[in-house]
DSSP file (Angstrom, degrees, kcal/mol; ACC not computed):
  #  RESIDUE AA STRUCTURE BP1 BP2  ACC     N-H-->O    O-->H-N    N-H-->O    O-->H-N    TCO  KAPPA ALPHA  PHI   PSI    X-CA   Y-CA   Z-CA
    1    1 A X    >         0   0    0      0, 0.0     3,-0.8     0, 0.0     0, 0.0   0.000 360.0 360.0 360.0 -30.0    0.0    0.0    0.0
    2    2 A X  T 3   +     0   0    0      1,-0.2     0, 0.0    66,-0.0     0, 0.0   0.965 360.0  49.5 -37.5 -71.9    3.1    2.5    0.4
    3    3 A X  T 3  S+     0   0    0      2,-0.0    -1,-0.2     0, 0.0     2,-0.1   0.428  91.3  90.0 -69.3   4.1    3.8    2.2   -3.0
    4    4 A X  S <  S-     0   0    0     -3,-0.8     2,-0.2     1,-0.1     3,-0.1  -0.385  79.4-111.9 -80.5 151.9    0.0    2.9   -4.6
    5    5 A X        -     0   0    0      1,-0.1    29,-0.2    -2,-0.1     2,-0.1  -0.569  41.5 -89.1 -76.0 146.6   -0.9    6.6   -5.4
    6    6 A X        -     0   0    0     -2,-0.2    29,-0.3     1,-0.1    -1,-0.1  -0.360  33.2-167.4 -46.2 131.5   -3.7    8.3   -3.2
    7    7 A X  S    S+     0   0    0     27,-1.6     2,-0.2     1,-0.1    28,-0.2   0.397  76.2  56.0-118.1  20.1   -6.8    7.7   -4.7
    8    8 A X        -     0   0    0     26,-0.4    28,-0.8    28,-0.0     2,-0.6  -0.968  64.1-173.8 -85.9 113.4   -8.3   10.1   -2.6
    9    9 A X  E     -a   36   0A   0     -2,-0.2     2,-0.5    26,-0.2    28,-0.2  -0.992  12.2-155.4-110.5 128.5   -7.0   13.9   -2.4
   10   10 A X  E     -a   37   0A   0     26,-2.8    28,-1.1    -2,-0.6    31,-0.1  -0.870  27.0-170.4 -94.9 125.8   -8.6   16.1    0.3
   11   11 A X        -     0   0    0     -2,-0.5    27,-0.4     3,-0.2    -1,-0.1   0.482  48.7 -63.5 -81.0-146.9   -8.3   19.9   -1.0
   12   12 A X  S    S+     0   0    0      1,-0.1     3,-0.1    27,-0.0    -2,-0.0   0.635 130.2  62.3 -86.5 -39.2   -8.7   23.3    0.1
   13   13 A X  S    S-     0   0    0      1,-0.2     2,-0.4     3,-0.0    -1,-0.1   0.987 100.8-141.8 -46.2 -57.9  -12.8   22.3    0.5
   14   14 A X        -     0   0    0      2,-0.1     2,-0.6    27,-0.0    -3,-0.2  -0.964  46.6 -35.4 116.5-121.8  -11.9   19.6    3.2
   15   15 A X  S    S-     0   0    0     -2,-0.4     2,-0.5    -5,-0.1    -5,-0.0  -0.926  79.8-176.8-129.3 112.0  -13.5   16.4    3.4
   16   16 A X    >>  -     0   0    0     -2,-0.6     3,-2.7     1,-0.1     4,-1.3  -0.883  42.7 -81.2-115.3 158.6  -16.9   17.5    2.5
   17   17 A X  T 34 S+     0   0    0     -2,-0.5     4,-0.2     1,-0.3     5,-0.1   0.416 126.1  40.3  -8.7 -55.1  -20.1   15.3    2.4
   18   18 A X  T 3> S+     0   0    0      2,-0.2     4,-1.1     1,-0.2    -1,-0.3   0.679 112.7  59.6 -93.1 -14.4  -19.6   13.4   -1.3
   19   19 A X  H <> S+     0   0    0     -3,-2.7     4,-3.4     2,-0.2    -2,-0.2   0.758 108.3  43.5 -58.5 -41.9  -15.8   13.0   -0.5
   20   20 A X  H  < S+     0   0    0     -4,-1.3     4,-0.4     2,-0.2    -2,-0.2   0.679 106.2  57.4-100.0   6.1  -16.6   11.1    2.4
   21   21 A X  H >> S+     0   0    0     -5,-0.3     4,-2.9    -4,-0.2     3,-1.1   0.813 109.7  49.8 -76.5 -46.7  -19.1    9.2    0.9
   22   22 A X  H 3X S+     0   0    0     -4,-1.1     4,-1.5     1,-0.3     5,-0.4   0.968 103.2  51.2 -46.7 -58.0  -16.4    8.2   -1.6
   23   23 A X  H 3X S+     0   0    0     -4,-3.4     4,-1.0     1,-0.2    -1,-0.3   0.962 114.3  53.3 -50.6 -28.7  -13.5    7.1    0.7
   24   24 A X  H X> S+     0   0    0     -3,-1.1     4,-3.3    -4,-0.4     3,-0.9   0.981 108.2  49.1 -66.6 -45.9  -16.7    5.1    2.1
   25   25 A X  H 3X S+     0   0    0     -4,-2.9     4,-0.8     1,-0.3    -1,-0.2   0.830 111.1  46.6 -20.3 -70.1  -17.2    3.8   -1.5
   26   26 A X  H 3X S+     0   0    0     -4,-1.5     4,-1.1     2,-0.2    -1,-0.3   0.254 105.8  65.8 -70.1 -14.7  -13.5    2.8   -1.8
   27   27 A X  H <X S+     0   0    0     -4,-1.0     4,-1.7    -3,-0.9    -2,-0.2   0.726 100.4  47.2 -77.7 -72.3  -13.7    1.0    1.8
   28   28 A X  H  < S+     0   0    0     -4,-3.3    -2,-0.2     1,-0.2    -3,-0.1   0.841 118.2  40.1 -44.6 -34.9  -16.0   -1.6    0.9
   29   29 A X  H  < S+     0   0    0     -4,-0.8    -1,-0.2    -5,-0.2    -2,-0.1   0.988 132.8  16.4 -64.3 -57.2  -14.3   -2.4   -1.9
   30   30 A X  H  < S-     0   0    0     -4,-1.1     2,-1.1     1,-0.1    -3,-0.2   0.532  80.7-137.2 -86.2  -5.7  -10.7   -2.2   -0.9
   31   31 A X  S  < S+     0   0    0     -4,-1.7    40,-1.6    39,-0.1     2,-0.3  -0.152  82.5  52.2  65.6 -46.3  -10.7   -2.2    3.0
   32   32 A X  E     - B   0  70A   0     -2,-1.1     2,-0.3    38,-0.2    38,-0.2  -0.818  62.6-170.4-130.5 173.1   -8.1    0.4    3.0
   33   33 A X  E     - B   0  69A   0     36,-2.6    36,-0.9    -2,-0.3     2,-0.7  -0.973  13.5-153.9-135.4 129.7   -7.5    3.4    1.6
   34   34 A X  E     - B   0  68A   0     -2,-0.3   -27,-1.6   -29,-0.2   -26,-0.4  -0.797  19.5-177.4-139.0 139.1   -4.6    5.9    1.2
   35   35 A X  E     - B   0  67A   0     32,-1.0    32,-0.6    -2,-0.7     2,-0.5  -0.314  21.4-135.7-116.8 170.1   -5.7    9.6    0.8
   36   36 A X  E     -aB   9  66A   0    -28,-0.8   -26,-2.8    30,-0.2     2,-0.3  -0.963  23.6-142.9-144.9 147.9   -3.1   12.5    0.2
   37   37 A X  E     -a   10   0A   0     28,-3.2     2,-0.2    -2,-0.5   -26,-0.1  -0.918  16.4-103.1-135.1 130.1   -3.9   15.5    2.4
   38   38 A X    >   -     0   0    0    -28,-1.1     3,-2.8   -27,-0.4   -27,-0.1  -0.481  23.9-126.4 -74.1 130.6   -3.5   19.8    1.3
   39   39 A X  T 3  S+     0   0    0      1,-0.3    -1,-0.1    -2,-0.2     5,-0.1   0.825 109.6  70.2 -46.6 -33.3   -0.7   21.5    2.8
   40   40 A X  T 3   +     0   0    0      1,-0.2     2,-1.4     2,-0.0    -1,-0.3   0.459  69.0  86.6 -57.4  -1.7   -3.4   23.9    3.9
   41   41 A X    <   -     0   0    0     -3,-2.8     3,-0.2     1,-0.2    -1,-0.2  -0.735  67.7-170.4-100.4  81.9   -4.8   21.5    6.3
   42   42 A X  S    S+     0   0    0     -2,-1.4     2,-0.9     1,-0.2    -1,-0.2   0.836  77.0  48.8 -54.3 -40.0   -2.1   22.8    9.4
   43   43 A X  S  > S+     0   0    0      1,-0.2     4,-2.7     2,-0.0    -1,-0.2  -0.768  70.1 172.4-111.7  84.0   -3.1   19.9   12.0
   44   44 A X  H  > S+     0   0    0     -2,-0.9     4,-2.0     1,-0.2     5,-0.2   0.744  74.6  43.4 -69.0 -24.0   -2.8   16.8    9.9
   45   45 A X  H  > S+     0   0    0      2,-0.2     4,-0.9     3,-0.1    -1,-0.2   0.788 113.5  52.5 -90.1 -22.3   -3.2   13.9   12.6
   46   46 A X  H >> S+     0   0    0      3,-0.1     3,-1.8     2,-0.1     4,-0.5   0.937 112.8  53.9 -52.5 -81.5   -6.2   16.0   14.3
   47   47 A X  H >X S+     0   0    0     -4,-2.7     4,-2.5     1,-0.2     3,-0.8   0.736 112.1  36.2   8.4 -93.0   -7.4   15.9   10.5
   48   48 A X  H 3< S+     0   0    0     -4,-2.0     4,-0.4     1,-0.3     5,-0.3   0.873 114.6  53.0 -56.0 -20.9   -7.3   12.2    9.8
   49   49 A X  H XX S+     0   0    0     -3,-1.8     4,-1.8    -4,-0.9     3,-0.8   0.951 115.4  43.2 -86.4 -36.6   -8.5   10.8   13.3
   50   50 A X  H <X S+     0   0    0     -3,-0.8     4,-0.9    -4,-0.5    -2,-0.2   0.936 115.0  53.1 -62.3 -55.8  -11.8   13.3   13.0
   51   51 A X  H 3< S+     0   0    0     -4,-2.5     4,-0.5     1,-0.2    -1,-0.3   0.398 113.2  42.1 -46.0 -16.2  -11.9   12.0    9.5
   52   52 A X  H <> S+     0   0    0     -3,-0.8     4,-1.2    -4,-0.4    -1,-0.2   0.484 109.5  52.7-114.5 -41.3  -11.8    8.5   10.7
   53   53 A X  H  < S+     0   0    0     -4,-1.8    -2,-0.2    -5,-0.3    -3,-0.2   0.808 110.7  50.8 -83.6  -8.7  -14.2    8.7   13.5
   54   54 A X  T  < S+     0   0    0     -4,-0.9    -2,-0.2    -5,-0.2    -3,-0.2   0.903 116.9  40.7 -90.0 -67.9  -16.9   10.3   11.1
   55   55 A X  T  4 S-     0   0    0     -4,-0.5    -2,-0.2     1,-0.2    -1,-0.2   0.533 110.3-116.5 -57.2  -8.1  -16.5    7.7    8.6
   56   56 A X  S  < S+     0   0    0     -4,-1.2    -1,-0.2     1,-0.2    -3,-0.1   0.251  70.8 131.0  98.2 -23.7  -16.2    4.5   10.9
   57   57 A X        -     0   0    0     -6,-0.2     2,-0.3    14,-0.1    14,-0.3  -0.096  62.6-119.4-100.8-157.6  -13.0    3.8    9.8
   58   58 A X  E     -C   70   0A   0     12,-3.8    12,-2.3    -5,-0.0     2,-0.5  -0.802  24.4-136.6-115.0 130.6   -9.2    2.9   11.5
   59   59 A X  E     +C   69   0A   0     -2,-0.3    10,-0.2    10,-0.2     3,-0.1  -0.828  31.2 175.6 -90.5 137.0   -6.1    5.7   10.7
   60   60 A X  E     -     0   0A   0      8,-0.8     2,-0.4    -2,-0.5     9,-0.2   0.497  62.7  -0.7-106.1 -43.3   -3.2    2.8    9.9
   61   61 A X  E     -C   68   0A   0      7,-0.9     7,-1.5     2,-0.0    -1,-0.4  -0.974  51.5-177.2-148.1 151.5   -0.6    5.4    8.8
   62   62 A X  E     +C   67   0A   0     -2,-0.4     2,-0.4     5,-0.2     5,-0.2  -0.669  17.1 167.0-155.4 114.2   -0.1    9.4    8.4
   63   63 A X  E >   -C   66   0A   0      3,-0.8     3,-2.5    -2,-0.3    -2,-0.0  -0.993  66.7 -39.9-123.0 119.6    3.4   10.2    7.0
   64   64 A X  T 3  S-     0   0    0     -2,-0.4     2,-0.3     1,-0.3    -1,-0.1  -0.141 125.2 -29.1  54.2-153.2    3.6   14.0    5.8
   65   65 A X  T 3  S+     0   0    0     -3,-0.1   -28,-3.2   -29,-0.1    -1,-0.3   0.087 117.2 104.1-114.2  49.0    0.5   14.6    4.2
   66   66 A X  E <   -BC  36  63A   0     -3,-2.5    -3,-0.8    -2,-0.3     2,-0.4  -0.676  48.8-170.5-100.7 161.0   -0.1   11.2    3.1
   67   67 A X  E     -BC  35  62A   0    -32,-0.6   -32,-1.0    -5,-0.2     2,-0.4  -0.988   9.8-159.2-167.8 121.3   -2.7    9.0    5.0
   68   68 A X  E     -BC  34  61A   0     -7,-1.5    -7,-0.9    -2,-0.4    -8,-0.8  -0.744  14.6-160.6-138.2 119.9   -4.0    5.1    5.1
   69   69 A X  E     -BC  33  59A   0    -36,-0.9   -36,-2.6    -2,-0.4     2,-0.3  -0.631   9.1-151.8-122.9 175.8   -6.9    3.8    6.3
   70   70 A X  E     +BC  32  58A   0    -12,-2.3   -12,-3.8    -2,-0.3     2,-0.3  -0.883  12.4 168.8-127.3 131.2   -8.5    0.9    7.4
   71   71 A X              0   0    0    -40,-1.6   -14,-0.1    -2,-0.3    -2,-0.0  -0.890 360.0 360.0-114.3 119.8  -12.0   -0.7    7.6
   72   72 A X              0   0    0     -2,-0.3   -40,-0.1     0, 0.0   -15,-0.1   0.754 360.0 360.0 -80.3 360.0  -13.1   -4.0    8.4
C-alpha cells in the first residue's frame, strides 16, 4: 500500500459530504484506503482521526501529508 498513489485527495474544500461518501465507497471495496492531504490543512493527525471517526474507519498510517486507512 506504500507504494500505490492516493486515490483520494482532500483539497482546500476539506473532506466535504460526497468526498466522504467516496472514501466510504472505496472501503468496501478495498478495506483500505490511502488519501493525500492539502498543505493547507495545518493539524494533519487532528485531520485524519476526526476524518476516521466520522467515517467508521481505523487511521493505519499518516506520514507528511499522506494517510492510510482501514476498515473491516
Amino acid at each position: 500500500m506504500t507504494q500505490e498513489k492516493a486515490t483520494i485527495i482532500i483539497g482546500k474544500s476539506g473532506a466535504t459530504d460526497s468526498l466522504k461518501q467516496e472514501i466510504r465507497n472505496q472501503l468496501k471495496k478495498k478495506k483500505s484506503v490511502k488519501i493525500s492531504l492539502s498543505d493547507d490543512i495545518e493539524d494533519k493527525n487532528a485531520f485524519s482521526l476526526e476524518l476516521c471517526s466520522e467515517i467508521g474507519a481505523e487511521l493505519i498510517d499518516l506520514r507528511g501529508k499522506k494517510l492510510i486507512i482501514y476498515k473491516e
